[in-house]
C-alpha positions as CSV (number, residue, x, y, z in Angstrom):
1,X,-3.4,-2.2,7.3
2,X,-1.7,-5.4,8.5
3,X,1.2,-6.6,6.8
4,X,-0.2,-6.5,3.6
5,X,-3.2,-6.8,3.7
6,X,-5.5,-3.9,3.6
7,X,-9.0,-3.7,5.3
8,X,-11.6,-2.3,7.5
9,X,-10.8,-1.8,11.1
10,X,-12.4,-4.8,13.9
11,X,-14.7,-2.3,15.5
12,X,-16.8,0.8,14.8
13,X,-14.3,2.7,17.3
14,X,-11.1,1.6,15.6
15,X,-12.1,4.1,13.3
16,X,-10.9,7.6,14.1
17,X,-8.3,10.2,14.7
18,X,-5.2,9.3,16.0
19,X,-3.0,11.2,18.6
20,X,0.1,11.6,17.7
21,X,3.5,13.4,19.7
22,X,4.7,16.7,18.7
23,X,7.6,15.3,16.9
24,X,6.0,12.7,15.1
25,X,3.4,15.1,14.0
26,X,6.6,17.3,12.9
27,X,7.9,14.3,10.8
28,X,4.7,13.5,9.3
29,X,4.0,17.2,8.1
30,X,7.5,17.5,6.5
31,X,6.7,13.9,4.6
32,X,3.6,15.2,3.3
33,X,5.5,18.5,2.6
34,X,8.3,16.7,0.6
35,X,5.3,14.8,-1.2
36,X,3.8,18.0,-2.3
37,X,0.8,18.2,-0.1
38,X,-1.5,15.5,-2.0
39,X,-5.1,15.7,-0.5
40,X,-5.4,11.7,-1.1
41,X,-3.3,8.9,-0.7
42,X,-1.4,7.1,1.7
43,X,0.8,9.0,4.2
44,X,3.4,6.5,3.8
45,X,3.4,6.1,0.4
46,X,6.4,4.5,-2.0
47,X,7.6,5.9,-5.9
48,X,4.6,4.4,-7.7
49,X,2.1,5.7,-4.8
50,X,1.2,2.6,-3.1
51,X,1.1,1.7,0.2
52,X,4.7,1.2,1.6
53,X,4.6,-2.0,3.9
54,X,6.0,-1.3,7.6
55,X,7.3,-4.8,8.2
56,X,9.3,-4.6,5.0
57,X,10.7,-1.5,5.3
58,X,12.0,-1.8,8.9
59,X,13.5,-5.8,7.0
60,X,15.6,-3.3,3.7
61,X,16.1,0.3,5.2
62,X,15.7,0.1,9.3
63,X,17.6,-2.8,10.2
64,X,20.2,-2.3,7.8
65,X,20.7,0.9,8.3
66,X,21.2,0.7,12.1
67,X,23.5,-2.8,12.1
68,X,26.6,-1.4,10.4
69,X,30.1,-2.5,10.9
70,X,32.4,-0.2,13.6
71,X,35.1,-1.1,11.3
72,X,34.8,-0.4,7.7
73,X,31.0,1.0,8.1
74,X,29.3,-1.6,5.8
75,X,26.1,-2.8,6.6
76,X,26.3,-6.5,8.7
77,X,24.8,-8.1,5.5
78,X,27.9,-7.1,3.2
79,X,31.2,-8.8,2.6
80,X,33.8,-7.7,5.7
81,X,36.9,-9.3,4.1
82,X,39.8,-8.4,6.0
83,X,37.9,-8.8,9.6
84,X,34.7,-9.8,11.4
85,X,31.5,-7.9,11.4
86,X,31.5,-5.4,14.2
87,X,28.1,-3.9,15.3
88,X,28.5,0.2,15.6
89,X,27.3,0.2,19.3
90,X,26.3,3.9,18.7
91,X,23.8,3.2,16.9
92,X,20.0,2.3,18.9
93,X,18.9,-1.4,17.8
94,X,16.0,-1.6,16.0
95,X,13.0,-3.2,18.8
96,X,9.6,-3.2,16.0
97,X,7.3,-0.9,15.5
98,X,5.3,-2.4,18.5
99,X,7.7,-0.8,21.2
100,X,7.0,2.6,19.6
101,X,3.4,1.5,20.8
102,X,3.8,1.4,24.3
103,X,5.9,3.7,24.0
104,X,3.5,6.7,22.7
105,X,1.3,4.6,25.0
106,X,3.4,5.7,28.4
107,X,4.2,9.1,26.6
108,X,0.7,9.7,26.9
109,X,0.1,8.6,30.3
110,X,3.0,10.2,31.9
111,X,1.7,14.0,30.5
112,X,-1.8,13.7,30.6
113,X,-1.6,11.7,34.0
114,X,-4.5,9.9,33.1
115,X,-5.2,6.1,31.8
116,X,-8.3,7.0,30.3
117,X,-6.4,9.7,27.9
118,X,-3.8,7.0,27.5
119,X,-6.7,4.8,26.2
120,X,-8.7,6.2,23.9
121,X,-5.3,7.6,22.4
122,X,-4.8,4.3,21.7
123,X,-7.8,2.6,21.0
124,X,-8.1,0.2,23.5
125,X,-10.0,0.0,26.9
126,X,-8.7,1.1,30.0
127,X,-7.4,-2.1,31.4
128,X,-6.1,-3.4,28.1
129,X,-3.6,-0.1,27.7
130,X,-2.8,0.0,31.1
131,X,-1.9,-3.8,31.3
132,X,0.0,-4.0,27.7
133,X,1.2,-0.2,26.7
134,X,1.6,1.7,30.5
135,X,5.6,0.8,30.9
136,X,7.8,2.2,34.0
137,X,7.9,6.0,33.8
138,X,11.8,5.6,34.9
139,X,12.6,3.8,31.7
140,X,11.4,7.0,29.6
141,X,14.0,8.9,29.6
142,X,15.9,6.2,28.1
143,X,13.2,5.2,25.3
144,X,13.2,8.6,24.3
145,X,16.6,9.1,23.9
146,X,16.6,5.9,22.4
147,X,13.6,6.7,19.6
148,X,15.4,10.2,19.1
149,X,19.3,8.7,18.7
150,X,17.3,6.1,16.0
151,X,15.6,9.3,14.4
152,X,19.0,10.6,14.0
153,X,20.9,7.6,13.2
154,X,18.4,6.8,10.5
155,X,18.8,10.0,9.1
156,X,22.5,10.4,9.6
157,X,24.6,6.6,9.1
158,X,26.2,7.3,6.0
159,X,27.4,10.1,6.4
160,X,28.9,9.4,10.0
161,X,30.9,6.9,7.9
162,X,33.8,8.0,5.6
């Protein structure tokens, strides 16, 4: 998939498993759960059981979700009558789907201690992750507490809001 537009991969070895992290492997096994196991489909699927496009989802749920208003707790896109629109600073801000790349990417690199691993994890040649997905290992603390806060901020902005 690529925006929406649905096709076979460039190469022979773009087809294949994928590694995924403990929790997103958690996340994805409770989606299939709360989709009642199917054996077929897509894992991100929408209500009619097509294929739910990433771009457009992080453009109506992500985004919205994570630039609400400090003030009266509307999203930035809704009226704010009595005052300017005040981003909630606790929430993370949304970066794309790509910095969840590089991050796995350096996730990978940093446990297994290897580029290689790093690699193939991600499809790509040696020099290709290591140049555009292997970040500073200082920064990941941060990114992950950044991807978990935006795991529990997407999960949890309304009802921090009264």
């Amino acid at each position: 998939m690529w925006h929406a537009i649905e096709g076979t991969p460039k190469t022979a070895q773009s087809k294949r498993f994928v590694t995924v992290t403990d929790e997103l492997r958690a996340i994805l096994l409770e989606l299939w759960k709360s989709q009642d196991s199917p054996l077929s489909g897509y894992v991100l699927a929408n209500a009619d059981g097509g294929r739910v496009n990433l771009d457009n989802l992080a453009k109506r749920v992500i985004v919205p979700a994570l630039s609400r208003c400090s003030v009266c707790c509307k999203p930035e896109a809704e009226g704010h009558e009595d005052h300017e629109f005040q981003r909630d600073d606790s929430l993370p801000r949304w970066t794309g789907w790509y910095s969840l790349r590089r991050f796995h990417g350096t996730q990978i690199r940093h446990e297994s201690g290897d580029s290689e691993t790093m690699a193939k994890a991600l499809g790509n040649s040696k020099a290709v992750a290591d140049k555009h997905y292997l970040k500073s290992t200082e920064v990941l603390p941060e990114v992950r507490k950044a991807v978990n806060n935006a795991m529990r901020g997407l999960s949890a902005v309304q009802p921090l809001c009264n």
